[in-house]
N, CA, C and O atoms as a GROMACS GRO file, in nm:
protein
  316
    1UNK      N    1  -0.201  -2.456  -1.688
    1UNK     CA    2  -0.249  -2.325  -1.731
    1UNK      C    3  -0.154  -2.218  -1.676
    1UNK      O    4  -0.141  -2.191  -1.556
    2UNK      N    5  -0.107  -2.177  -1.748
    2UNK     CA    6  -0.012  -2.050  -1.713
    2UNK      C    7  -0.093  -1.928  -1.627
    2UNK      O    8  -0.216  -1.922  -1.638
    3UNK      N    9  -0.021  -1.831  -1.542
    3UNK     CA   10  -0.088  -1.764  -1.421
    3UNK      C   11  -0.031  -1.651  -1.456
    3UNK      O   12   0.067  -1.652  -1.529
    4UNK      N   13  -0.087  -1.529  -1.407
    4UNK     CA   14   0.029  -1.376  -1.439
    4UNK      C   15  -0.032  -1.309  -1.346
    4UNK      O   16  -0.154  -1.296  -1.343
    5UNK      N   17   0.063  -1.251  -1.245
    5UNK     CA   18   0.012  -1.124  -1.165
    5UNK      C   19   0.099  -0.986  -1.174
    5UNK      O   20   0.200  -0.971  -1.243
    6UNK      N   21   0.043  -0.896  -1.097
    6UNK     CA   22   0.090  -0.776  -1.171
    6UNK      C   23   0.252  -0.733  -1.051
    6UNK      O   24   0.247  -0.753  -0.929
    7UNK      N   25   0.352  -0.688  -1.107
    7UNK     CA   26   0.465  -0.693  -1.048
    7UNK      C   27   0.493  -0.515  -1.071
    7UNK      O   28   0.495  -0.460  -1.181
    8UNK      N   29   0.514  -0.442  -0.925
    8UNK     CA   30   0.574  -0.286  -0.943
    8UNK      C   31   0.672  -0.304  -0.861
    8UNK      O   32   0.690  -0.345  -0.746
    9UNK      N   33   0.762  -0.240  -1.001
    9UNK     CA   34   0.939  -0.234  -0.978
    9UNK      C   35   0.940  -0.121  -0.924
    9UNK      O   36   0.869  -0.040  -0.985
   10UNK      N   37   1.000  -0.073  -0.818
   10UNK     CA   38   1.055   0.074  -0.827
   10UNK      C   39   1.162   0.124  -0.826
   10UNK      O   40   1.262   0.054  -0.819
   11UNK      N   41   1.168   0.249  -0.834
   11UNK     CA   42   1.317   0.338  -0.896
   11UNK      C   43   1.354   0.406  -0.718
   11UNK      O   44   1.275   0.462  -0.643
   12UNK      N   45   1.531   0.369  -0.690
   12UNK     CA   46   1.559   0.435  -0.577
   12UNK      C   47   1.669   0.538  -0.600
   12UNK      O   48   1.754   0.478  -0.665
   13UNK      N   49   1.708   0.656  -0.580
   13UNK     CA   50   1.762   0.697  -0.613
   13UNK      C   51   1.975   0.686  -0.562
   13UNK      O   52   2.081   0.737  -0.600
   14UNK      N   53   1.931   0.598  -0.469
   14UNK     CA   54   2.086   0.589  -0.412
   14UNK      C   55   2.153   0.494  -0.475
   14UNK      O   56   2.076   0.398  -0.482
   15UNK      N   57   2.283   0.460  -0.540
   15UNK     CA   58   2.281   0.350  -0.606
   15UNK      C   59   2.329   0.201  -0.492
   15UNK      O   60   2.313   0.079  -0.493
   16UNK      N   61   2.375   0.275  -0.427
   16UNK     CA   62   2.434   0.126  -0.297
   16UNK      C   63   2.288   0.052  -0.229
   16UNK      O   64   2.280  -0.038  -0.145
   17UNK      N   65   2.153   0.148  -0.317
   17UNK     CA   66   2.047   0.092  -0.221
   17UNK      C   67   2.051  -0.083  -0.277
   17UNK      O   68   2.087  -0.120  -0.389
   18UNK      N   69   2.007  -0.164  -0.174
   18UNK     CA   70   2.057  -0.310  -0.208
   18UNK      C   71   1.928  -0.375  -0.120
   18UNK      O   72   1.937  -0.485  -0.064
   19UNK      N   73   1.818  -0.297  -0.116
   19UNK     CA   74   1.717  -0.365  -0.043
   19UNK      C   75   1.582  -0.433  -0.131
   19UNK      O   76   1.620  -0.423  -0.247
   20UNK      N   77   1.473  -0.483  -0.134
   20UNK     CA   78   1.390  -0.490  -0.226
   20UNK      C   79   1.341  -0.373  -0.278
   20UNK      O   80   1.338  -0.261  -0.226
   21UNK      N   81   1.295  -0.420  -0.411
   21UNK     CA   82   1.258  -0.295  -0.498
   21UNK      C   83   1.150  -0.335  -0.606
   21UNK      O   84   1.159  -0.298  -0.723
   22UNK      N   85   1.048  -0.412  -0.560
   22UNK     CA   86   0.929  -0.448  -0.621
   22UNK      C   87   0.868  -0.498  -0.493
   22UNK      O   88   0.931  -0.530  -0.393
   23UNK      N   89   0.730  -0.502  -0.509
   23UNK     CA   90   0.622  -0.556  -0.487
   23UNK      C   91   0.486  -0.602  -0.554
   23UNK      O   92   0.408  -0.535  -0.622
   24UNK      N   93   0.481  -0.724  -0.519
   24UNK     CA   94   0.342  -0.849  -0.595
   24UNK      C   95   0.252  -0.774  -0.587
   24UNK      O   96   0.266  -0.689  -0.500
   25UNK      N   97   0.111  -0.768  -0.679
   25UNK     CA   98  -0.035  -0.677  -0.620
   25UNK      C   99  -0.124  -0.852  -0.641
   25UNK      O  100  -0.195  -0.897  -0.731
   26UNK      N  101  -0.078  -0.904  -0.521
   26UNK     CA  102  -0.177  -1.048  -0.538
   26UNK      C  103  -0.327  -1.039  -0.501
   26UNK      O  104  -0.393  -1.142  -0.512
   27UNK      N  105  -0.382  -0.935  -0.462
   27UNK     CA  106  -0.514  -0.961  -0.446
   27UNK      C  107  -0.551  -0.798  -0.446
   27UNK      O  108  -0.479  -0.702  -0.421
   28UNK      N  109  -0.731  -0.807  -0.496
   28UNK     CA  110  -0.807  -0.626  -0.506
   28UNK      C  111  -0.931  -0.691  -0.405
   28UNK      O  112  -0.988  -0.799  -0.419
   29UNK      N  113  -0.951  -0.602  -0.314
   29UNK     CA  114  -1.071  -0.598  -0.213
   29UNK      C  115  -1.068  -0.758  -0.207
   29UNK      O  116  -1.142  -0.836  -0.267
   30UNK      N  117  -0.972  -0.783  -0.127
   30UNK     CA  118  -0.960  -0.886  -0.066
   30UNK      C  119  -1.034  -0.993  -0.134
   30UNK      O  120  -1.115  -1.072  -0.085
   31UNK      N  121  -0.983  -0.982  -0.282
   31UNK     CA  122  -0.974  -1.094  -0.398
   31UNK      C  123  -0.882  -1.144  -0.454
   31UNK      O  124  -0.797  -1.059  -0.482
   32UNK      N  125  -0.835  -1.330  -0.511
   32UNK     CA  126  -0.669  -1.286  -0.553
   32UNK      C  127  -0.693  -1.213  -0.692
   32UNK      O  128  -0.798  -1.190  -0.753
   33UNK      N  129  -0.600  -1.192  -0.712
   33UNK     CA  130  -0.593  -1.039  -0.871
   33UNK      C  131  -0.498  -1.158  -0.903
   33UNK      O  132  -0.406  -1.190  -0.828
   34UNK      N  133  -0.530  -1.228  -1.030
   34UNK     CA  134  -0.466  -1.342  -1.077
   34UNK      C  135  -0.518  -1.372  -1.261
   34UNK      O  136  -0.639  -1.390  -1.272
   35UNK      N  137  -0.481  -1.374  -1.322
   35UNK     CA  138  -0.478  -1.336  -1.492
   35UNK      C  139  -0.451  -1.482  -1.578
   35UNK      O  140  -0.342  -1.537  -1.594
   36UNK      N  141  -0.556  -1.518  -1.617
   36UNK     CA  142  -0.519  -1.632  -1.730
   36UNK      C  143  -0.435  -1.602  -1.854
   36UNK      O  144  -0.391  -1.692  -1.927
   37UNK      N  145  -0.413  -1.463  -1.875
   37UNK     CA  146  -0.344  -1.451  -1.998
   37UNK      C  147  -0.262  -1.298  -1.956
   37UNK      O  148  -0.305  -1.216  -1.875
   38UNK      N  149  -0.142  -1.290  -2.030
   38UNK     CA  150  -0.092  -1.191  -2.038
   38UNK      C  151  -0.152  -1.079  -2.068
   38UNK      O  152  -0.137  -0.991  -1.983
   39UNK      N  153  -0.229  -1.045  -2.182
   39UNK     CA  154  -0.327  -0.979  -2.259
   39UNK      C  155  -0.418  -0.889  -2.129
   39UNK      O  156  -0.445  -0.769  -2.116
   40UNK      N  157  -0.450  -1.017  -2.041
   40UNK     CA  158  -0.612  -0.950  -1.951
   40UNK      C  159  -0.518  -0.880  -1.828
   40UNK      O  160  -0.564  -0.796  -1.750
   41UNK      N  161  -0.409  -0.917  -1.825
   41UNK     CA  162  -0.336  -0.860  -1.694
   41UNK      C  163  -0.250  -0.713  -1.768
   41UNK      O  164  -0.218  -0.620  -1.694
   42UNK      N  165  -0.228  -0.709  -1.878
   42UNK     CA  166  -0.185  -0.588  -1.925
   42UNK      C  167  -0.271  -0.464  -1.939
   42UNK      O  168  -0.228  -0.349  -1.929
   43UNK      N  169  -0.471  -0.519  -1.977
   43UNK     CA  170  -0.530  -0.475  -1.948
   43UNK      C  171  -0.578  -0.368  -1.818
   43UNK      O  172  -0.602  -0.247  -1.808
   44UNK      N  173  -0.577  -0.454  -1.752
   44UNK     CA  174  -0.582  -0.399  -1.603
   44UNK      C  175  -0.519  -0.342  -1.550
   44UNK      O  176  -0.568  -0.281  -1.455
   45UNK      N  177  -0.346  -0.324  -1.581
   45UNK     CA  178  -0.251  -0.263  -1.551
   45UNK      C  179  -0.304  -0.099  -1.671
   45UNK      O  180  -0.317   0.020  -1.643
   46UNK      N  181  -0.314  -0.139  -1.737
   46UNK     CA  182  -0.380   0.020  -1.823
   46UNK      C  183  -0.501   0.075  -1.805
   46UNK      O  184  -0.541   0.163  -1.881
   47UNK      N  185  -0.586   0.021  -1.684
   47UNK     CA  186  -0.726   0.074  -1.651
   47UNK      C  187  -0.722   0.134  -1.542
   47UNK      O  188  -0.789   0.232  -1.509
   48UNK      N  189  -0.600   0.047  -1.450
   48UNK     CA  190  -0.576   0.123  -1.326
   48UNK      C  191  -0.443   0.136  -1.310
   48UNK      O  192  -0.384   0.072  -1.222
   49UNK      N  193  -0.370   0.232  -1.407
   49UNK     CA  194  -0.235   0.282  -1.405
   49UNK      C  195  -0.231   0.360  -1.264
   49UNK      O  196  -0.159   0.322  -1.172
   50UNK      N  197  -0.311   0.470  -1.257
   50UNK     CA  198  -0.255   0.542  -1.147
   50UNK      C  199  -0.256   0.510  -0.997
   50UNK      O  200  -0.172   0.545  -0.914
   51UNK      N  201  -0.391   0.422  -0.974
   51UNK     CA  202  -0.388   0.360  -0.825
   51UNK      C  203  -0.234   0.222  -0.836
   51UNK      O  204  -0.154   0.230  -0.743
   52UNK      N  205  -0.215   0.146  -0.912
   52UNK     CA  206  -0.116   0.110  -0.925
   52UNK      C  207   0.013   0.174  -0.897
   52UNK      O  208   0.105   0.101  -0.859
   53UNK      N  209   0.031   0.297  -0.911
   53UNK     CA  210   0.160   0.394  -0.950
   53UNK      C  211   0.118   0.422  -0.731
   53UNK      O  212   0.187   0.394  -0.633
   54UNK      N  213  -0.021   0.486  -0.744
   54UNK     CA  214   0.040   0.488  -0.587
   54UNK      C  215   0.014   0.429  -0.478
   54UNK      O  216   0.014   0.471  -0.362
   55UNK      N  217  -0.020   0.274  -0.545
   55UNK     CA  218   0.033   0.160  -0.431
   55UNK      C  219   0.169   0.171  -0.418
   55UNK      O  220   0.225   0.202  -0.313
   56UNK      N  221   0.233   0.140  -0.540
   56UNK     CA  222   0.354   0.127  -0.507
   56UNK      C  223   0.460   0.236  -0.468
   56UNK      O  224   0.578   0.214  -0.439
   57UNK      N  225   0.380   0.388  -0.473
   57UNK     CA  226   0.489   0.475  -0.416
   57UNK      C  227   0.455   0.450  -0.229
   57UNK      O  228   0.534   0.471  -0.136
   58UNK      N  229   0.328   0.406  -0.222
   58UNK     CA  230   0.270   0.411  -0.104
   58UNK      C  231   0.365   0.324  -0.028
   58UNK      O  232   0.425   0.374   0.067
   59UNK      N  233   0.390   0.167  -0.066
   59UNK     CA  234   0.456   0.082  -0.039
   59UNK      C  235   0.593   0.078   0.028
   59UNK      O  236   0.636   0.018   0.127
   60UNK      N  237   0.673   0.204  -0.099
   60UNK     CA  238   0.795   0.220  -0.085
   60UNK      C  239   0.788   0.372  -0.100
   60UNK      O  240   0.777   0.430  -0.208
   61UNK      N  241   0.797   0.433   0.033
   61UNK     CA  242   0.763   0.594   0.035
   61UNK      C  243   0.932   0.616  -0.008
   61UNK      O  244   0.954   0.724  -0.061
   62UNK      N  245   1.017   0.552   0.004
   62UNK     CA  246   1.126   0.605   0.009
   62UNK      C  247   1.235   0.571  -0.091
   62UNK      O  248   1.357   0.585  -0.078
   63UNK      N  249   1.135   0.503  -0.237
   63UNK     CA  250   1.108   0.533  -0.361
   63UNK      C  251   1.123   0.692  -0.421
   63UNK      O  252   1.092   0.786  -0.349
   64UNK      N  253   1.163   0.709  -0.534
   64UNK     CA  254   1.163   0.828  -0.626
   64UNK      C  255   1.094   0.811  -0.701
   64UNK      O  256   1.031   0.915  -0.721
   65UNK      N  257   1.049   0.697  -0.790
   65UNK     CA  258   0.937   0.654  -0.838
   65UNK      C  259   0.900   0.507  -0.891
   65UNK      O  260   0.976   0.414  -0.866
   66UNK      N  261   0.769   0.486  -0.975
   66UNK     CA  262   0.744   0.350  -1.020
   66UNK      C  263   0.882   0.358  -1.144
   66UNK      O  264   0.920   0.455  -1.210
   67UNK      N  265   0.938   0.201  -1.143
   67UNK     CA  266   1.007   0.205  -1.273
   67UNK      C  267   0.980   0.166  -1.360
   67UNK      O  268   1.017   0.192  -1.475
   68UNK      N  269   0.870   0.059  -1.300
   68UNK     CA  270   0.793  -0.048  -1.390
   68UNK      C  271   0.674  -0.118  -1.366
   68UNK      O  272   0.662  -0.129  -1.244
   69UNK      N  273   0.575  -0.174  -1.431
   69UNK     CA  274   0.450  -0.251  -1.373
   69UNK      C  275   0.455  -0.325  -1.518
   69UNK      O  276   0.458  -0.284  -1.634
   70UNK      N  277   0.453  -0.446  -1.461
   70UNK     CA  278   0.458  -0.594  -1.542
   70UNK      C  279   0.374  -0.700  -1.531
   70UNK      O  280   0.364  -0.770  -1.430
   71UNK      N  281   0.321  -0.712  -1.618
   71UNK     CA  282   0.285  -0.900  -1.542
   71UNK      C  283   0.408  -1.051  -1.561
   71UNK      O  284   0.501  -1.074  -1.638
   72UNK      N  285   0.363  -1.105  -1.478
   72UNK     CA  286   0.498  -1.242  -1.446
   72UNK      C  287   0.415  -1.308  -1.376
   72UNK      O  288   0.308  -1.274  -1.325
   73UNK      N  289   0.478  -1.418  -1.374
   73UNK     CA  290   0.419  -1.549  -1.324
   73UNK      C  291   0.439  -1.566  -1.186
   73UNK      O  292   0.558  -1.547  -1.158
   74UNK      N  293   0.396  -1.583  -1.127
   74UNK     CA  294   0.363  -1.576  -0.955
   74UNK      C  295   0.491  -1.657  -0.952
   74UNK      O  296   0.510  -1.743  -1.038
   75UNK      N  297   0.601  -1.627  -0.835
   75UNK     CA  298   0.719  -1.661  -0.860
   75UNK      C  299   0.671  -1.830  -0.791
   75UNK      O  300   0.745  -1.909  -0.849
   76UNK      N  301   0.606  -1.884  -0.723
   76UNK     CA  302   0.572  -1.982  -0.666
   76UNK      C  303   0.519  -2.079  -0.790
   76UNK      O  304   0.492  -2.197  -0.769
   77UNK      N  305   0.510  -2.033  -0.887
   77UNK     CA  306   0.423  -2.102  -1.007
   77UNK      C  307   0.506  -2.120  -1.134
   77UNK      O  308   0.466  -2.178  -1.235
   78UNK      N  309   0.666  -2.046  -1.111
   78UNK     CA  310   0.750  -2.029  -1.187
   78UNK      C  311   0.816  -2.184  -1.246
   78UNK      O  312   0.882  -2.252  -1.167
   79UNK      N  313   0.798  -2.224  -1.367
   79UNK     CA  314   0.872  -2.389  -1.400
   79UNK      C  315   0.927  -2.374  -1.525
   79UNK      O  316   0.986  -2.468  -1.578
   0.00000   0.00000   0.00000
């Protein structure tokens, strides 16, 4: 059964920055946040756009902004 969790890319503004620049949202109130279908995880990414937008500025304060929010396959689950 294929798996999808939600993935925020972010935007840095320096270009030599060479550090990570996403973070996984694997679990909500200490649940895993884990999607049988692409469809239900795109969902959720459009219900809670903005707490999404500032996890991930939260994450990476030193971010300019979100670049992206995706779903992908838990890289551990990747074949």
């Amino acid at each position: 059964m294929k798996e999808f969790i939600i993935l925020i890319v972010m935007f840095f503004a320096d270009p030599t920055y060479s550090g990570d620049d996403s973070v996984r949202v694997l679990t909500y109130q200490g649940k895993p946040l884990i999607f049988d279908t692409v469809q239900k995880c795109e969902k959720w990414i459009d219900n809670d756009l903005e707490n999404l937008i500032a996890f991930g500025e939260a994450y990476y304060p030193e971010a300019i902004t979100v670049k992206s929010i995706m779903c992908v396959p838990p890289i551990d689950r990747i074949s």
